[in-house]
Wavefront OBJ file of the C-alpha trace (Angstrom):
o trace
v 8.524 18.617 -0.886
v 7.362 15.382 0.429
v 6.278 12.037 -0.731
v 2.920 10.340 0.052
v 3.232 6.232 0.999
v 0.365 4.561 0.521
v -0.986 1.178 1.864
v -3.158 -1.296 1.327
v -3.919 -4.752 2.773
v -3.958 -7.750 0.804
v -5.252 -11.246 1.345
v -2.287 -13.403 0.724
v -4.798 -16.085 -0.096
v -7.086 -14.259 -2.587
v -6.854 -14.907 -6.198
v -6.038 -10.966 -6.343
v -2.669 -11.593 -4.671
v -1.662 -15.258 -6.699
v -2.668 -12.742 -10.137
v -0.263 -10.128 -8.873
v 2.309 -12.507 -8.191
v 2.471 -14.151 -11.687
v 0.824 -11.389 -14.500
v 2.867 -8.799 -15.453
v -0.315 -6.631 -16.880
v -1.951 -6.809 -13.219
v 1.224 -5.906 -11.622
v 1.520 -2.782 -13.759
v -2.080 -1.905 -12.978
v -1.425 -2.220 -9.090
v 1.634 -0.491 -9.492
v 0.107 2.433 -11.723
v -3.462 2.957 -10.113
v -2.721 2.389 -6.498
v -2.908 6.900 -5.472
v -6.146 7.365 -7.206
v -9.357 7.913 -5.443
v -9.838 6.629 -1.620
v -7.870 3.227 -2.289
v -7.380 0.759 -5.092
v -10.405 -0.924 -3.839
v -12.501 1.626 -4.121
v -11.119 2.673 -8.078
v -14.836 2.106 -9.319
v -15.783 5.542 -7.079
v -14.317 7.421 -9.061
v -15.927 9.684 -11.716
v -16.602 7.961 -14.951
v -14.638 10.596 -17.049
v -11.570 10.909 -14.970
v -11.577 6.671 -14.750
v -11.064 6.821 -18.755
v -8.886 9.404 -19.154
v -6.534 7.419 -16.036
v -7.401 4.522 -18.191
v -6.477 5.656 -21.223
v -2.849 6.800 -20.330
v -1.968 3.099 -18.529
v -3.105 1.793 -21.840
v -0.622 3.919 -23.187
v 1.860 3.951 -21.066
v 2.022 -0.015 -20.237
v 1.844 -1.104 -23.945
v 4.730 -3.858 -22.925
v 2.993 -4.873 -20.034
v -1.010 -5.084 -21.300
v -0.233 -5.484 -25.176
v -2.180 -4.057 -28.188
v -5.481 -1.798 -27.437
v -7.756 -4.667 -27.292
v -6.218 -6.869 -25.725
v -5.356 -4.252 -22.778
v -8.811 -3.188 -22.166
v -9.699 -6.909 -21.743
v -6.836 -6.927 -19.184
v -8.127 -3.955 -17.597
v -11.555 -5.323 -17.289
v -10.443 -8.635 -15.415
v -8.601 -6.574 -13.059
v -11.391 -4.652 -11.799
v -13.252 -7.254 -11.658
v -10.753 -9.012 -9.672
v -10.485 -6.088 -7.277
v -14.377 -6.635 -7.032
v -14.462 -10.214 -6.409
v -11.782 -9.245 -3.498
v -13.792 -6.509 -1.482
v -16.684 -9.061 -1.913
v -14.703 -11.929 -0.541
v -12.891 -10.053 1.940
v -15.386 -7.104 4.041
v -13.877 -4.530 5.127
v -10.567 -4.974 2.702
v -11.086 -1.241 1.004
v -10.805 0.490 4.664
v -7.725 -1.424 5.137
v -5.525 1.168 3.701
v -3.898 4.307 5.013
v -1.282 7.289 3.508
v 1.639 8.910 5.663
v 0.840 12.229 3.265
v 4.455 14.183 3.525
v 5.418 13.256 6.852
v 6.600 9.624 6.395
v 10.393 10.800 7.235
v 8.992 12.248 10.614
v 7.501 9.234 11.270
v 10.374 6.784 10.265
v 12.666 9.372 12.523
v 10.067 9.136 15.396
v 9.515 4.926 15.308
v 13.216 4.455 15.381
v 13.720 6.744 18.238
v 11.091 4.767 20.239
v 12.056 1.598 19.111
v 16.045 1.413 19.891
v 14.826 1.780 23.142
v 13.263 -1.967 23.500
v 15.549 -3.431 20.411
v 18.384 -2.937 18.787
v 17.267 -3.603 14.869
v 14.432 -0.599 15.857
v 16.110 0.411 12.036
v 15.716 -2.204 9.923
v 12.377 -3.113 11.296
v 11.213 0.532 10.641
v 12.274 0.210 7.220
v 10.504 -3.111 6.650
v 7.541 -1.894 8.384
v 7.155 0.958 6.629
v 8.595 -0.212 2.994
v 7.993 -3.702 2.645
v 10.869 -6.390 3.472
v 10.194 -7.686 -0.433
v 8.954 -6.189 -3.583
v 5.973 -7.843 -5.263
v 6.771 -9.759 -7.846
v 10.161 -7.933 -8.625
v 10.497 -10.476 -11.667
v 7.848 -9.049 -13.848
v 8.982 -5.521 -13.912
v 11.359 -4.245 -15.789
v 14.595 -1.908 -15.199
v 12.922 1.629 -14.751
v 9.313 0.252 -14.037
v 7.530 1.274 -11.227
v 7.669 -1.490 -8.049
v 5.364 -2.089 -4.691
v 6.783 -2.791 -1.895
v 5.140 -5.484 0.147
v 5.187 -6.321 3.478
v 5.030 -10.073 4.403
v 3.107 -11.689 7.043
v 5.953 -12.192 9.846
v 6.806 -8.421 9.304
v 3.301 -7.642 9.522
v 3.020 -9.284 12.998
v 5.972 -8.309 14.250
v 5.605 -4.519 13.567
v 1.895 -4.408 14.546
v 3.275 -5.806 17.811
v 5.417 -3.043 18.271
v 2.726 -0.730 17.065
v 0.144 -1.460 19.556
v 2.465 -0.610 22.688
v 3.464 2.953 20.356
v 0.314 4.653 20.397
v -0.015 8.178 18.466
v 0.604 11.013 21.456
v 3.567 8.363 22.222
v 5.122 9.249 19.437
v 3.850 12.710 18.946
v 3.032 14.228 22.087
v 0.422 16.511 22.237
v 0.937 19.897 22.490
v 3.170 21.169 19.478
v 0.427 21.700 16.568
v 3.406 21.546 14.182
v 3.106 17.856 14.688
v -0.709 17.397 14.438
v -0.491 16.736 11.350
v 1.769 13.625 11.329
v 0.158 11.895 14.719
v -3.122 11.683 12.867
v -1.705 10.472 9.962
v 0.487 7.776 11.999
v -2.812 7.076 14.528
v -4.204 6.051 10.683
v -1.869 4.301 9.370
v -0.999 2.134 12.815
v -4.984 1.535 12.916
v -4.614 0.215 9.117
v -1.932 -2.097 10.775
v -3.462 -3.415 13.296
v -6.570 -4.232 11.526
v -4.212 -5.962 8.607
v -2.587 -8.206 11.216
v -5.978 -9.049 12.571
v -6.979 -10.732 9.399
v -3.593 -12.084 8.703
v -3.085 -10.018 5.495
v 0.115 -8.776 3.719
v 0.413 -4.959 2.931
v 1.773 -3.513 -0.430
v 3.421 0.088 -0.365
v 3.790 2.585 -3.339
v 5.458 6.172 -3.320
v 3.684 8.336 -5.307
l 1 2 3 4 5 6 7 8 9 10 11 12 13 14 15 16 17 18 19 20 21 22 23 24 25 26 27 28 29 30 31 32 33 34 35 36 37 38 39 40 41 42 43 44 45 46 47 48 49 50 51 52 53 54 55 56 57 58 59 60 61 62 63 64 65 66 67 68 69 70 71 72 73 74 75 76 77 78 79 80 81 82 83 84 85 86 87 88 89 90 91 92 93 94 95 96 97 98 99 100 101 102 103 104 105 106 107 108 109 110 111 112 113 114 115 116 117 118 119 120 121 122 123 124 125 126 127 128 129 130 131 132 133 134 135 136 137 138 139 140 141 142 143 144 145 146 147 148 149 150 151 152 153 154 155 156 157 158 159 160 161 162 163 164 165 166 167 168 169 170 171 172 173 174 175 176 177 178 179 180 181 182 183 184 185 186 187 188 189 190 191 192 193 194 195 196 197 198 199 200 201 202 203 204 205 206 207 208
């Protein structure tokens, strides 16, 4: 069985990203709510029942990272508000995102085959591309916590500049309908790339 990666741009100068950086309790938040709904942007969308019972087991869960009951919901509350106060500052930000949904392995297999053609890191640029050449904040977390991987700016250039000449049917020819399934989710994903570098944003990662 597969993974699903997931993606989402961030504004390296939002208050979102300095937050994320330097509080433990919002870097357990990224880290935990990141798969749910249509994007961590978009977390509000979701049904007000399923929001508190997701709530109430990162509460739980991330007692070392949030603290007591009270003083987590409080957390809770500035982060959402935070992720408010960057979709408002930033249009657009929440459709920044994309998921390689059980076919990231196909993909990675298929970049680096294209790539060593034109470079010979076509690798360790996949792997940075795809994974983040960093983790976010890797101080804050403990052993055993769950980690994003982020994706700095020059990485972000460089790959989208290597994604715009790699276009989906590239990459997956059309043709064999076994593969349908990962060109549109790599057409996706290299759109959310493009669109990142664009506006000079970062990307975080997460496996979930």
């Amino acid at each position: 069985m597969g993974v699903c990666v997931h993606y989402w741009a961030i504004p390296p100068q939002s208050r979102l990203y300095e937050r994320l950086k330097a509080d433990r309790g919002f870097n357990a938040l990224m880290a935990h709510l990141f798969p749910y709904g249509c994007g961590i942007y978009r977390f509000s969308e979701i049904e007000l029942e399923e929001v508190e019972e997701i709530l109430d087991h990162v509460v739980e869960k991330h007692r070392a990272a949030l603290g007591p009951e009270p003083e987590a919901r409080r957390r809770i509350a500035e982060f959402l508000a935070e992720l408010g106060r960057t979709r408002a500052e930033f249009p657009g930000i929440e459709r920044r995102t994309a998921v390689l949904e059980k076919c990231s392995a196909q993909v990675e297999e298929h970049l680096i085959e294209a790539l060593q053609q034109v470079r010979s890191d076509a690798a360790e640029l996949t792997r940075q591309v795809m994974f983040g050449d960093t983790v976010l904040a890797a101080h804050l977390r403990e052993p055993g916590e769950d980690k994003l991987g982020l994706v700095s700016l020059p990485v972000i250039r460089e790959g989208a500049a290597a994604l715009e000449r790699l276009k989906p049917e590239r990459l997956f020819p059309p043709g064999d309908d076994s593969e349908k399934w990962c060109r549109d989710n790599y057409r996706w994903w290299r759109q959310m790339y493009l669109a990142a570098a664009a506006h000079a944003e970062e990307i975080l990662v997460g496996v979930s």
